[in-house]
N, C-alpha and C positions, 0 to 999 in steps of 0.2 A: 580242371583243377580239383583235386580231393576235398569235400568236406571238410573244414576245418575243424568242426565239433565230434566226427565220424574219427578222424585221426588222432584226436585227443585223447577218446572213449576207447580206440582200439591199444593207446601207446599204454594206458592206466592198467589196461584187463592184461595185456605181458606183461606189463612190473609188477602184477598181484599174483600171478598166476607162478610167476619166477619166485616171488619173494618167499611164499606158501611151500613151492617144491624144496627151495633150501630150508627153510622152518624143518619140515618133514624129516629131511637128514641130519639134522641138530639134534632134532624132538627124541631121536633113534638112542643118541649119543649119551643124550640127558637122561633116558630111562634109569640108569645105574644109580644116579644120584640121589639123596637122600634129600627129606623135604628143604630143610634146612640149606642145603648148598643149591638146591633150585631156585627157592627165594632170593640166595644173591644174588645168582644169576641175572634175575628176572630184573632186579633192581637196577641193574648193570644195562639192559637194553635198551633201548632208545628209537626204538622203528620211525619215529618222525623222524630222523637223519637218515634212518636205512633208506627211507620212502625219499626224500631229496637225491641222494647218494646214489641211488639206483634210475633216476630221470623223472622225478616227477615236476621236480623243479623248471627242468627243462623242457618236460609237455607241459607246463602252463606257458611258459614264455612263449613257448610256440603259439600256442592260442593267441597271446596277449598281440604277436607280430599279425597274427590273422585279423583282429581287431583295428590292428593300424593299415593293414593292407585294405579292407574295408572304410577306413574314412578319408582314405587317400584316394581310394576313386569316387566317395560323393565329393571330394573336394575337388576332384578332375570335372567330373558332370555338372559343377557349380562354375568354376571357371570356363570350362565348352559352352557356358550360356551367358557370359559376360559379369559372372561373378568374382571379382579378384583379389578381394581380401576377405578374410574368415576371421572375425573378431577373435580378438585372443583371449575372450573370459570364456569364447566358447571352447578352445582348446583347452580349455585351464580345466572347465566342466567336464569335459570326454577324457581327460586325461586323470581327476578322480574317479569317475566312473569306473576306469579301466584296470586304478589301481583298488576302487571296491569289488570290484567280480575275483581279482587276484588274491587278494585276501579272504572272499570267502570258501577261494581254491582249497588252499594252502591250509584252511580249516579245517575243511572238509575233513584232509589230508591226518591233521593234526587229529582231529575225533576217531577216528579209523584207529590209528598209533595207539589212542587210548586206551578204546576199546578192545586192541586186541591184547594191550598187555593185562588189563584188568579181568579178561577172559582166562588169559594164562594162570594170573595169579587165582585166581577164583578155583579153578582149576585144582589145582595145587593143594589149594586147603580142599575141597573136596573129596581127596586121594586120588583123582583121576592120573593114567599116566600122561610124561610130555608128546607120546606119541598120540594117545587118544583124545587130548583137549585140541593140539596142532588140527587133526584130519574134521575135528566136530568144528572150530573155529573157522574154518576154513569154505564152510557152509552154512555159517551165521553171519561174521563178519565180514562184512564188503568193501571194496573199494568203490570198486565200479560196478554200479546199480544202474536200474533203467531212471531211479529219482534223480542221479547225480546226471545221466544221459539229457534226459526232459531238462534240466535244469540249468545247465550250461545251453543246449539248442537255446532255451528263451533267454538265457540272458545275453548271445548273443544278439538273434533277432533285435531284443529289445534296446540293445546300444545301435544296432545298424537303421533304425526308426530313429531314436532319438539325436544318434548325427546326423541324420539326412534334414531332422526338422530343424535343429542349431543351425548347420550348414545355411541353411535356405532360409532362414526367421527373418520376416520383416520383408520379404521380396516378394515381389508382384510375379508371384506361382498361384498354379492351383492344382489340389491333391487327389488322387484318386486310389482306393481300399483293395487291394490286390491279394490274390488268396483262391486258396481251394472255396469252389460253391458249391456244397452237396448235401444229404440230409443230416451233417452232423453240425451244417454250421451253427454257432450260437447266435442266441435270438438281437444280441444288440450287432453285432457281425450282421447280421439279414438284415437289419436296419437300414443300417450304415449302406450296405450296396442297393439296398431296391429305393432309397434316398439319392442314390447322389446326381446331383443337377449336372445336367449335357455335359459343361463345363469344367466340371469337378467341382470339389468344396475352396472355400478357402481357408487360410492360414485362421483366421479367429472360428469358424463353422467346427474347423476339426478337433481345435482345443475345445469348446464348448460341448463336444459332442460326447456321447456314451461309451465309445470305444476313441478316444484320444490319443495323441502323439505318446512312444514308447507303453502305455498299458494296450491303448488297442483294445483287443474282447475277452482281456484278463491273462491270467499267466499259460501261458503254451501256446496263445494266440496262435493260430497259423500264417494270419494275414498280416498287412505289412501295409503303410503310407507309402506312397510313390509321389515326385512328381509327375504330373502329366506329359507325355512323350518323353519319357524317362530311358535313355541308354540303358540304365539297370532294372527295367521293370521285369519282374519275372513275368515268364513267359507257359501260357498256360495249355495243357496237353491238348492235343489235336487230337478231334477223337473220328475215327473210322467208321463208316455204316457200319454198324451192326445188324445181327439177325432179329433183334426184336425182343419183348419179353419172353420167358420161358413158358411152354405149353401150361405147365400147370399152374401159372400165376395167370392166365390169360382172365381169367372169368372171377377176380379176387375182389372183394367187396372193402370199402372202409371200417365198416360196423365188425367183419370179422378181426379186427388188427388192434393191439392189445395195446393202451397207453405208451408206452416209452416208442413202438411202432405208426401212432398215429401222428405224434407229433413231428419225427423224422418225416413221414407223408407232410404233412402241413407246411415242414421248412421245403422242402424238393419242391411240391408246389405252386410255392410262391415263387421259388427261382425261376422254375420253366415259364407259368403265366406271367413274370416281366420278361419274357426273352433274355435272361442271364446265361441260364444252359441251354445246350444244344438238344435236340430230341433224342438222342444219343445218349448224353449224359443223365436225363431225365430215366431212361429205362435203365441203366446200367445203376445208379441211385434206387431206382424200385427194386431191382431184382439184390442187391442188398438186404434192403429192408426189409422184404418178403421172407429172404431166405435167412435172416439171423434171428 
C-alpha cells in the first residue's frame, strides 16, 4: 500500500509544478500590458480557488481518508483483543484532531496563494516583467517543501500514536517504543528503550515519561507507542552479515572524533552494550559516523 504522506507530497509537487507552467504562459501574454491593467489583473486572481480547483482540496481528503483508514484498524486490533466499544468522546477527540491537521492544510495552501500574489504584485511596482517575476517566483515560492513533507509525516505519525493510545486508555496493555535505534537517536528516545521493563511500560509509566503518548521524542519523532504483540507493530530491518568495518576506520580511536561525532558514538554505544542492535547494525552506525 503507497504511503499516504508520500502520495500527498507527490499529488501537491504536480498541482504546483502545472500551476507554474500555466502562470508562465499567461506571464507571456501579460508582458504587453501596461502596469495599470496588470494590477487589475492581479487584483482579479485568486490562486487559493485555482489551488482547490486544481486537486488540492482533493489531496487532503485523501490524506484525511488515510487518517480514517489508520484508526480503523487500531480499532480492528482493539476489537481482535476483546475490546468492543470505543468511547465516543474519543471519536469526538480524533475526529477534531483530524479536522485541525485539515485546516492547517488548507493554510498552508492559503499562505502560498498569498504569497504568490503579493510576489506578483511587488513585482510589478518594481518594473520587473510578468515573465520575469512568474520564472524568479517560481524558485522562491513553494508549495511543496521538505518543512510541509517533515510536517505532515509527523502529524500523521503523531494522530496514529494518539489513537492507538485513546483506542486502548484505561485497558490492561502494556506498551513498548518502536523505532529506528542508531546513532542519531535522541537522548530521551535512548532513554525510553534502554528503560523499558521485560514487560513493557504501562499506560500511567508512558504518560509520566519524557517521550509520552502522541509527542514521543518531540516533533519528527521517528518512534512510535505500540501495544505489545501488536498486529501493527512495525517491523524492523533484518540485517545481513556484513563484511565488517572499513580498513581504514579499523585502528580509529575516540579522542580522534570531533563532538557532534562523539556523542553519535556514546548513543550507538549504549544501544549495542544493552543488546538493542545487532553486531551488524553497530558497525554499519560506526562506519556512518566515521565517514560523515
Amino acid at each position: 500500500m503507497p504511503d499516504p504522506v508520500e502520495t500527498f507530497a507527490s499529488q501537491i509537487g504536480k498541482l504546483e509544478t502545472a500551476l507554474f507552467a500555466d502562470l508562465n504562459k499567461i506571464a507571456q501574454r501579460l508582458d504587453s500590458l501596461s502596469d495599470t491593467e496588470l494590477i487589475t489583473v492581479i487584483r482579479e486572481l485568486n490562486f487559493f480557488q485555482e489551488l482547490l480547483d486544481r486537486g488540492y482540496e482533493e489531496a487532503v481528503n485523501g490524506l484525511m481518508d488515510a487518517y480514517e483508514g489508520q484508526l480503523s484498524s487500531i480499532v480492528k486490533e482493539a476489537r481482535d483483543r476483546g475490546i468492543r466499544m470505543v468511547k465516543g468522546a474519543t471519536v469526538e477527540q480524533l475526529e477534531l484532531l483530524q479536522e485541525l491537521d485539515t485546516r492547517a492544510l488548507l493554510g498552508n495552501a492559503n499562505a502560498f496563494a498569498n504569497n504568490l500574489t503579493e510576489g506578483l504584485f511587488s513585482g510589478i511596482v518594481a518594473g520587473e516583467s510578468p515573465s520575469a517575476i512568474v520564472s524568479r517566483l517560481a524558485g522562491t515560492v513553494n508549495l511543496e517543501t521538505h518543512q510541509l513533507n517533515v510536517a505532515v509525516h509527523d502529524g500523521f505519525r503523531k494522530f496514529d500514536d494518539i489513537a492507538r493510545h485513546k483506542v486502548f486508555e484505561g485497558e490492561d496493555v502494556r506498551w513498548t517504543y518502536v523505532g529506528p535505534m542508531d546513532e542519531v537517536t535522541r537522548d530521551e528516545c535512548l532513554n525510553t528503550i534502554l528503560n523499558e521493563p521485560a514487560k513493557g511500560y504501562t499506560e500511567a509509566e508512558v504518560s509520566s515519561s519524557n517521550t509520552p503518548f502522541g509527542d514521543r521524542g518531540g516533533f519528527n519523532c521517528r518512534h512510535s507507542w505500540m501495544v505489545i504483540d501488536s498486529p501493527n507493530i512495525v517491523k524492523e530491518t533484518t540485517y545481513k552479515s556484513g563484511k565488517g568495518l572499513p580498513k581504514k576506520y579499523k585502528n580509529f580511536r575516540t579522542s580522534d572524533l570531533n563532538k557532534g561525532q562523539l556523542e553519535k558514538y556514546s548513543t550507538l554505544s549504549k544501544l549495542r552494550s544493552s543488546k538493542k542492535i545487532t553486531g551488524q547494525q553497530y558497525t554499519d552506525g560506526l562506519t556512518r559516523i566515521l565517514g560523515g
